[in-house]
N, C-alpha and C positions, 0 to 999 in steps of 0.2 A: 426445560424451563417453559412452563404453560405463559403465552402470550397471547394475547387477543387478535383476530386478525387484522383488524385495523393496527394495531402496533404492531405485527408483524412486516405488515405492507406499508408502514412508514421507515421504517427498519433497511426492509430493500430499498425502499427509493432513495434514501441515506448513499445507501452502499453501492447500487446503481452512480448515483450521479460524481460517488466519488470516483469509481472506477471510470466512469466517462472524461472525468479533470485529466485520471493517469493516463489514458489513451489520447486525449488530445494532446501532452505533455511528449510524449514517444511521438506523435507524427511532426507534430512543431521538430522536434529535435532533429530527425531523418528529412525534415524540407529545407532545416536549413545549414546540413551536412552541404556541404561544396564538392566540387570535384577536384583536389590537387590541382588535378591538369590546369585548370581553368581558373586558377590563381598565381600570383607572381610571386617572388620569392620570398617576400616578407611577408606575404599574408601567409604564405606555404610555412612559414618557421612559429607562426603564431597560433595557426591551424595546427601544428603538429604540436607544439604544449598545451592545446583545449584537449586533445586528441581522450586525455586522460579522463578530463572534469567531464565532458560531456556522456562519455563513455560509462561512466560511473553514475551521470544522473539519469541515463536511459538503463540502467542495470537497475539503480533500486526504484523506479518507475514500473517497472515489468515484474519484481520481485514484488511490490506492494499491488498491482494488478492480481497476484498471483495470492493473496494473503486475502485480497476482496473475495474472489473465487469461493475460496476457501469459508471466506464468512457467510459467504451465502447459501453453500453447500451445510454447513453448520442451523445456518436459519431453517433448512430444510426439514433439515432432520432433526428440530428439535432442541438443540445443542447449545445455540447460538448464546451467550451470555454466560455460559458456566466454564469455569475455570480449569484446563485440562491437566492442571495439576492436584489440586487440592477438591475440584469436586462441586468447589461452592460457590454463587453467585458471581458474576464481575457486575461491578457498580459502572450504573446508567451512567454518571458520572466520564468513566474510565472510555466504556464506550462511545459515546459523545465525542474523545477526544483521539481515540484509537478504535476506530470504527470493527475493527479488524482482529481486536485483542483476543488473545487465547488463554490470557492468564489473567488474575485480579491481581490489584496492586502489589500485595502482600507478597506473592508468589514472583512477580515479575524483578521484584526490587531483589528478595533472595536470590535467585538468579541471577541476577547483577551482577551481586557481591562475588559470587563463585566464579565468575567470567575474571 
């Protein structure tokens, strides 16, 4: 997808600064992971049912880190905005709200349905 380099390089700093949100998001979470030892027993039983929810918001934090990556390697090369199923455009639109998208709506919703 031919883009100008001025859109290109508003594109990265998009995708930049959202990947800096996700990595601020992962060190917040790991600063303020506790140490069992050095909590008392009911914080220790309260700690241990986040144990899950946290767990799971530093997973898909590192997984969409990992999908910026990805966008940018796409920005690189070219790629960035076109549908890697169908071929064809993803709307600024889509982008805008899925910085990261690999598919255009049409495609992602099919998908869905099959999930």
């Amino acid at each position: 997808m031919d883009r100008s380099p001025k859109e290109t390089e508003e594109i990265r700093t998009r995708l930049l600064a959202h990947k800096a949100d996700l990595q601020k998001r992962v060190t917040t979470i790991h600063e303020h992971a506790r140490d069992p030892l050095e909590q008392d027993s009911a914080e220790q039983a309260a700690q241990l049912g986040n144990v899950a929810v946290v767990s799971a918001l530093e997973n898909e934090a590192v997984q969409q880190i990992a999908e910026i990556e990805a966008a940018i390697s796409r920005l690189d090369a070219g790629t960035y905005g076109v549908c890697v199923s169908c071929g064809e455009p993803i709307g600024d639109g889509r982008l805008r709200v899925r910085p990261a998208a690999t598919q255009c709506r049409d495609c992602a919703e099919l998908d869905s349905r099959r999930a």
